[in-house]
C-alpha positions as CSV (number, residue, x, y, z in Angstrom):
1,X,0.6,-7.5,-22.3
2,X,-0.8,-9.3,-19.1
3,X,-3.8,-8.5,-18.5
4,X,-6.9,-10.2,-16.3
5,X,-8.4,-10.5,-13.3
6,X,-6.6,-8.3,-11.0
7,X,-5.3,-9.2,-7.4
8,X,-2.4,-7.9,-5.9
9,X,-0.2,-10.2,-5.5
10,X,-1.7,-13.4,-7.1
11,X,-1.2,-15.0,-3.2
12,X,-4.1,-12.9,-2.6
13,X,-6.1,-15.9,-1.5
14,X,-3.6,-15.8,1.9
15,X,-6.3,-17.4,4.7
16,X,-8.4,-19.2,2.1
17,X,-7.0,-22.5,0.8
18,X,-11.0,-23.0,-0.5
19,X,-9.8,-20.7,-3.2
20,X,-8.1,-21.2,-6.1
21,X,-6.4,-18.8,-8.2
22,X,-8.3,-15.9,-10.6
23,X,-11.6,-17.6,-9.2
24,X,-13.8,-14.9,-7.6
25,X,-13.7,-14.9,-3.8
26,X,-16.9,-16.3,-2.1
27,X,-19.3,-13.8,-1.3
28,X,-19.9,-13.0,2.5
29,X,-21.5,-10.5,4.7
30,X,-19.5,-7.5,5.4
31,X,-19.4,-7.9,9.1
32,X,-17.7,-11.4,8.5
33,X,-14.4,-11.1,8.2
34,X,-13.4,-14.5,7.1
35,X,-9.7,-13.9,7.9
36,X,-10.3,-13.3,11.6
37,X,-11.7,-15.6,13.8
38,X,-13.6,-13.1,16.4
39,X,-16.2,-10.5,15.7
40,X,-14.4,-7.8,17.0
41,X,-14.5,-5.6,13.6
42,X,-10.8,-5.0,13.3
43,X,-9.0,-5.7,10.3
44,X,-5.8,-7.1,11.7
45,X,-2.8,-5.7,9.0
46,X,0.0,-7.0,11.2
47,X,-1.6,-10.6,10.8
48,X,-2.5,-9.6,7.2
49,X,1.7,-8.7,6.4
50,X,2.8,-11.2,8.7
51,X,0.9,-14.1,6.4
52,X,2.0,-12.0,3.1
53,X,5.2,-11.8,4.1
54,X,5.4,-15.6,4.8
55,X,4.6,-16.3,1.1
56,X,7.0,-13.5,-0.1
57,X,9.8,-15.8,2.2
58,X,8.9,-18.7,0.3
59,X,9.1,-16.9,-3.1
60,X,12.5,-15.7,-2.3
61,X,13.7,-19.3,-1.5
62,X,12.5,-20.6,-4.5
63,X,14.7,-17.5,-6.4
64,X,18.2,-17.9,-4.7
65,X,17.9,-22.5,-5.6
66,X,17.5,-20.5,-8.7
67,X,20.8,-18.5,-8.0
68,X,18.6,-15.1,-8.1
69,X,18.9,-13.2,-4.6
70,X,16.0,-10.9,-4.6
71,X,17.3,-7.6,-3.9
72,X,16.4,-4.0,-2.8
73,X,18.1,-0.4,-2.7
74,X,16.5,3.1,-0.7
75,X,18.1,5.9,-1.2
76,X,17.4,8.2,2.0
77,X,18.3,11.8,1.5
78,X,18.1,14.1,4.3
79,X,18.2,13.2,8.1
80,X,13.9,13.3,8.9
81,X,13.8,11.4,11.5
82,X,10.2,9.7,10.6
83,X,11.6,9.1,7.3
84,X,14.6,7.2,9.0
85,X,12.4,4.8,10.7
86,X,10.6,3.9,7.9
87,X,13.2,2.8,5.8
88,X,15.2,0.9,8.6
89,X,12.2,-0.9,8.9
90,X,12.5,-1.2,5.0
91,X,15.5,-2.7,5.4
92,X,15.4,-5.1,8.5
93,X,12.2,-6.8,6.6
94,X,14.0,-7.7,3.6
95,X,16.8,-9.3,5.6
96,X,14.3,-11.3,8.0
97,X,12.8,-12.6,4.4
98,X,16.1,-13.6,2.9
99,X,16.4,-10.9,0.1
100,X,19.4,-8.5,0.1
101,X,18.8,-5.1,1.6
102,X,20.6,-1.9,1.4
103,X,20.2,1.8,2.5
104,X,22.3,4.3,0.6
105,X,22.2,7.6,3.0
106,X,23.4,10.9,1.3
107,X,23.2,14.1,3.3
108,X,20.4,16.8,2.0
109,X,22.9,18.9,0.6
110,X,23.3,16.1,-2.5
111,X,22.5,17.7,-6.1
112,X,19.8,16.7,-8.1
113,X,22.7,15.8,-10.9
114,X,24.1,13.5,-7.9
115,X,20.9,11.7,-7.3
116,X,20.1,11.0,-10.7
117,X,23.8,9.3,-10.6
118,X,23.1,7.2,-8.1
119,X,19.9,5.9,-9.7
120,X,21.5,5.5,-12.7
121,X,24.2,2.9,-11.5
122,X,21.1,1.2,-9.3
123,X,19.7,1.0,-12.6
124,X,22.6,-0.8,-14.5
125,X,22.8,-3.2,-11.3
126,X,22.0,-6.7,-12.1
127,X,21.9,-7.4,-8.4
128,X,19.2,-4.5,-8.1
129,X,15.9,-5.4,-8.5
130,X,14.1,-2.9,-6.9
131,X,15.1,0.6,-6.6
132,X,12.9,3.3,-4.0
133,X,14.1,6.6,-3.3
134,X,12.2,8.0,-0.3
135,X,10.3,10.9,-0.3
136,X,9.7,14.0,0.3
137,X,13.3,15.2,-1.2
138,X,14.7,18.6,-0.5
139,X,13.0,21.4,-2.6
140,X,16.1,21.8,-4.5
141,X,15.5,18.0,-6.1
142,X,12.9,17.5,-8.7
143,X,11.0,14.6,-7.2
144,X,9.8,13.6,-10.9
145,X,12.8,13.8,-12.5
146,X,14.2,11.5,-10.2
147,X,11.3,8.6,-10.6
148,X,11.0,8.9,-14.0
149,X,15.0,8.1,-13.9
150,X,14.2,5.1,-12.0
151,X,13.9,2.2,-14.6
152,X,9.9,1.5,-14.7
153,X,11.0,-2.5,-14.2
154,X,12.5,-1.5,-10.8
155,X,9.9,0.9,-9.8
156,X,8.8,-1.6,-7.1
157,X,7.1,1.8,-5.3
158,X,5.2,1.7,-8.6
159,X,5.1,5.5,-8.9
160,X,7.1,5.8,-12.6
161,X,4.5,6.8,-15.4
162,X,4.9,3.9,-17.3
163,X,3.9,2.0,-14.2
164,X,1.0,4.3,-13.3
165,X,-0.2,3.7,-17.3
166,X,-0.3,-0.1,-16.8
167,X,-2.4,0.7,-14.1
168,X,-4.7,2.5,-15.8
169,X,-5.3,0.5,-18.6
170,X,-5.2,-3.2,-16.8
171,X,-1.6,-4.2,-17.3
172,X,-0.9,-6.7,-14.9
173,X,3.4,-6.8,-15.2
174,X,3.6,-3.2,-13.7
175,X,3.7,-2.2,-9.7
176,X,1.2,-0.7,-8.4
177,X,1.4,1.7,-5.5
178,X,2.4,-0.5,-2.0
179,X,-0.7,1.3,0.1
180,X,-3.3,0.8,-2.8
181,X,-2.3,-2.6,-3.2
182,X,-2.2,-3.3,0.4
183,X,-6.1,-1.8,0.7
184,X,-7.0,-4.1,-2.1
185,X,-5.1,-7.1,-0.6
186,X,-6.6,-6.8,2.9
187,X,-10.2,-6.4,1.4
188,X,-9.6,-9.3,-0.9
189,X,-8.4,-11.3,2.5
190,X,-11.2,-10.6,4.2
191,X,-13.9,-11.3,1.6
192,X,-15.4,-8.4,1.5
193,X,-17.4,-8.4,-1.7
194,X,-16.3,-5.6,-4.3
195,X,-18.3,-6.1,-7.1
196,X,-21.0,-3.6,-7.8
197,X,-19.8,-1.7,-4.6
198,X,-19.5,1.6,-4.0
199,X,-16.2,2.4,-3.1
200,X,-15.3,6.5,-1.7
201,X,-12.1,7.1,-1.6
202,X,-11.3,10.5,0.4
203,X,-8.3,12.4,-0.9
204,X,-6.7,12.5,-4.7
205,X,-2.9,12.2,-4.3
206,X,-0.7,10.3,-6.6
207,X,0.6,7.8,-4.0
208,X,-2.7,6.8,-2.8
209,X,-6.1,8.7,-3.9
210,X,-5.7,8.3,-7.8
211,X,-4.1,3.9,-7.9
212,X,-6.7,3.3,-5.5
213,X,-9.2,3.9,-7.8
214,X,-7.7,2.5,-10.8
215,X,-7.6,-0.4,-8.5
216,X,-10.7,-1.2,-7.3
217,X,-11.9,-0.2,-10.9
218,X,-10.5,-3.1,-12.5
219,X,-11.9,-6.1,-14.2
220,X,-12.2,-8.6,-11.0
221,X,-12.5,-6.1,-8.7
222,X,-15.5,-4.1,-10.0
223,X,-16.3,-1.5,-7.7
224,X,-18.1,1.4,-8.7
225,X,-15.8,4.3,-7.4
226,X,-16.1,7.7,-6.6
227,X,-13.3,10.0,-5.9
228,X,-13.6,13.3,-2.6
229,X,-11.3,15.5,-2.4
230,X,-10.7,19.2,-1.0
231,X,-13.4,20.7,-3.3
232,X,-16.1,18.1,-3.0
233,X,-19.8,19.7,-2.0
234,X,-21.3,18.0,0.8
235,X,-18.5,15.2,1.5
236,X,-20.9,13.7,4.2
237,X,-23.5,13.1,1.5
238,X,-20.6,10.8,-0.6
239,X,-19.2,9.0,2.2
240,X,-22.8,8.2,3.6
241,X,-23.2,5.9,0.6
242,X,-20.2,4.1,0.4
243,X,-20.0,0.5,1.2
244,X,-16.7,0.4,1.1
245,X,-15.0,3.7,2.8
246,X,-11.7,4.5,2.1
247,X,-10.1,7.4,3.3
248,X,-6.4,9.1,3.1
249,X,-6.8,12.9,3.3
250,X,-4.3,14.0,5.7
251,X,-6.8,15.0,8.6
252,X,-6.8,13.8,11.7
253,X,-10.1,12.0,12.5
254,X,-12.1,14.0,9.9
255,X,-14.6,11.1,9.0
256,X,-16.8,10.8,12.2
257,X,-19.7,8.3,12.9
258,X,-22.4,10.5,11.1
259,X,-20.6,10.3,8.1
260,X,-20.5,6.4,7.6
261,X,-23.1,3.9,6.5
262,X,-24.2,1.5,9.0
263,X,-22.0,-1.9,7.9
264,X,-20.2,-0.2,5.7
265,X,-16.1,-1.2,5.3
266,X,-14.1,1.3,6.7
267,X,-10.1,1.1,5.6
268,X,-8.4,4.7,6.9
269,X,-5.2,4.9,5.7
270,X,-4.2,8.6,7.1
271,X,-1.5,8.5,9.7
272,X,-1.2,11.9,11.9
273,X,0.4,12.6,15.1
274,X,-1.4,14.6,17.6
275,X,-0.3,15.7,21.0
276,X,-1.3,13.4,23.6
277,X,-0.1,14.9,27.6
278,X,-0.8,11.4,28.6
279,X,2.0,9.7,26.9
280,X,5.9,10.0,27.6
281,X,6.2,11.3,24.0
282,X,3.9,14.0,24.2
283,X,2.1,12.9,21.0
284,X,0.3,9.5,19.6
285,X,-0.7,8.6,15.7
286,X,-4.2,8.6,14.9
287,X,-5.8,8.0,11.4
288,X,-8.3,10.0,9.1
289,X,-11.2,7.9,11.0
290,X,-12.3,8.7,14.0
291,X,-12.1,5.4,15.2
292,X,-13.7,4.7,18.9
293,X,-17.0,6.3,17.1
294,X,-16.9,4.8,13.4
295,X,-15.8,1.4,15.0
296,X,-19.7,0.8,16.4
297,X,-21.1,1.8,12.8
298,X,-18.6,0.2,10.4
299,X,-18.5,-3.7,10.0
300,X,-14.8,-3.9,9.8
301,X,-12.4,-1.0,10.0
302,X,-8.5,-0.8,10.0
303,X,-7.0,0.9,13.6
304,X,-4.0,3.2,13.2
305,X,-1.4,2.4,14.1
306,X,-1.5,-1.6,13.2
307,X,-3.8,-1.9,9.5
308,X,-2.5,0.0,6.8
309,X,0.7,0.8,7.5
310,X,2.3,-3.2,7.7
311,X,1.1,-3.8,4.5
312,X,2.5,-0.9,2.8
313,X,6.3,-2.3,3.3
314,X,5.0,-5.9,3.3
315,X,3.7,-5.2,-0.3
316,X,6.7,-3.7,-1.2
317,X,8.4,-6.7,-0.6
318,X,6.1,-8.9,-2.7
319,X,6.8,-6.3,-5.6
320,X,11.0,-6.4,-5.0
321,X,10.6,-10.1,-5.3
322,X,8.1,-10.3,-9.0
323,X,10.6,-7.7,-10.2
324,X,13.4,-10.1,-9.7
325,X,11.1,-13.2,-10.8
326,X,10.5,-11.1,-14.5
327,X,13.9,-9.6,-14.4
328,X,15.9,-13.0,-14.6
């Protein structure tokens, strides 16, 4: 069992060559964000992913001198259109990095018995290293049946229960979640201290609510963390504490200025889409946050689009490429 201080990947350090590995990060002010050179509040994800995904490039190389060709498999069921973005984008990333790519599309009128078949032979492929089947799935599928079929050492989307267990209890050669990890990288890159902070998360779901927490309770992270969700009294009088705010409920620009602490770290990780008469679309994404208004109270605070979101795939690249590291 691996266990120790946890940062996510152990490149966390991206942007700070003054530290070494599982030494603590040097303690800053909040509104410093040691990544960035300007003072403009904004944690910059596409810079964050862009310098992750750099290292992940290198990683790779080192793998195929090693004859190991990092490789990655999303199963796409259905035709949603959002969903088919996202996993192009999947795809087109691991190519740019070197690793092997592919997108297995099957219509929504696949069985649940012809899914799990699918994952099975991903699952007995030595050339498969990480295997992600994209959700939601048609109500016909049971979701959970289908990732705990997924082998927990190529659960990259770090979702399987075994995974979410190692989680829990510190085990360092599971996946975590890709947005957790992200959060925690991009607070880790930018200094922001975590120990003895209180961290509110907003929202409880499995992919993001609940790993976030485990996170930034663990040994070298140290945040003292409490969990909002739909039946919280008086959410205002929770989030009003936190130092470090980090919210992904689902609703559109719910947190508003009054609800932040002056200097507090803001990281909104909602994505909605609104409708917007002044663009060609009709609509535009906005987060959780209501940004123009938390950005002049909050010392640093991720924009939607362009934080969260270009981690997410950029950390599940860094997991495709430790699965292949421990599976050969």
């Amino acid at each position: 069992m691996k266990r120790g201080r946890w940062t996510l990947p152990d490149k966390a350090s991206v942007g700070h060559p003054e530290r070494s590995e599982g030494s603590p990060a040097k303690h800053r002010d909040r509104s410093v964000a040691s990544l960035a050179q300007d003072d403009t509040g904004i944690i910059d994800g596409a810079k964050l992913a862009a310098a992750l995904q750099a290292d992940v490039a290198k990683e790779v190389a080192t793998l195929k001198a090693r004859g190991v060709t990092p490789g990655l498999t999303v199963v796409l069921v259905g035709d949603d259109a959002a969903s088919a973005v996202y996993v192009g984008s999947k795809e087109r990333t691991c190519l740019e990095l070197g690793m092997n790519g592919e997108t297995i599309r099957r219509p929504a009128s696949i069985t649940e018995a012809e899914l799990l078949a699918i994952v099975d032979r991903l699952n007995d492929d030595p050339a498969v290293h990480g295997i992600l089947v994209q959700m939601p799935l048609p109500k016909h599928i049971n979701s959970d049946a289908v990732i705990r079929r997924i082998r927990a050492d190529k659960d990259v989307d770090g979702f399987h229960p075994v995974n979410v267990g190692k989680l829990s209890i510190g085990e360092k050669d599971g996946f975590a979640p890709c947005t957790p990890a992200g959060v925690l990288y991009m607070l880790q890159a930018y200094g922001v201290r975590t120990a003895g902070a209180d961290c509110v998360i907003v929202g409880r779901s499995n992919i993001v609510g609940k790993p976030m927490a485990s996170l930034m309770m663990q040994p070298g992270v140290d945040a003292t963390v409490t969990v909002c969700h739909s039946r919280t009294n008086d959410l205002a009088a929770h989030t009003r504490r936190a130092d470090i705010l980090i919210v992904a409920a689902g609703r559109p620009r719910m947190v508003t200025a009054d609800m932040v602490k002056p200097g507090a770290v803001v990281i909104d990780v909602g994505m909605n889409r609104i409708a917007d008469a002044t663009k060609k679309s009709g609509t535009r994404l906005v987060g959780d946050v209501a940004f123009d208004e938390v950005r002049e109270v909050a010392s640093l605070i991720t924009p939607v689009p362009g934080g969260v979101g270009k981690m997410t795939i950029a950390m599940l690249m860094a997991n495709t490429v430790r699965a292949a590291a421990q599976l050969s």
